[in-house]
C-alpha positions in Angstrom: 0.0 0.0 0.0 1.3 3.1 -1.1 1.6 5.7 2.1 3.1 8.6 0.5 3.4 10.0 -2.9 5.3 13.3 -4.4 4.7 13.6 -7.8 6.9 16.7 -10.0 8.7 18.1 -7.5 11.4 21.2 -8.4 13.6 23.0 -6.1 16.0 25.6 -8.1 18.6 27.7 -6.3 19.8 30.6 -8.2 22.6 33.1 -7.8 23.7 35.7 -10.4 25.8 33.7 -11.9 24.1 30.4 -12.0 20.9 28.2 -11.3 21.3 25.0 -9.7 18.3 22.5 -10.4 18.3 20.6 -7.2 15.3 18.5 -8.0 13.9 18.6 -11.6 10.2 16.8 -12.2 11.1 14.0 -9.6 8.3 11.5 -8.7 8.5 9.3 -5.5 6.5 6.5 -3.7 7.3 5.2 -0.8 5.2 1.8 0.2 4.0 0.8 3.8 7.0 -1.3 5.5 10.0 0.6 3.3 12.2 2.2 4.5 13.8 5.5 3.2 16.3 7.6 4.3 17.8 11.1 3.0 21.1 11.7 3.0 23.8 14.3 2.0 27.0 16.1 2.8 26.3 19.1 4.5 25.5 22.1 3.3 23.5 20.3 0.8 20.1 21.4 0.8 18.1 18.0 2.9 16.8 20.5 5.5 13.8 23.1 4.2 13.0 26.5 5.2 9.5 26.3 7.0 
């Protein structure tokens, strides 16, 4: 059973110089019993502004 969908997600950071497409039209599923985890150096953008 499917307990959480995201469907298109985009996150762009921009500067003057540059954009950085952090997520670009990603789709996720996550069924009930799997496990997922989110991981990243730091610095690297897992934690959103509220």
């Amino acid at each position: 059973m499917e307990i959480l969908k995201a469907v298109g997600l985009k996150k762009y950071y921009s500067t003057d110089a540059y954009e950085v497409r952090a997520l670009d039209d990603v789709t996720l599923s996550v069924e009930d019993r799997e496990f997922l985890a989110i991981v990243g150096t730091s610095g690297s953008g897992k934690t959103a502004p509220v």
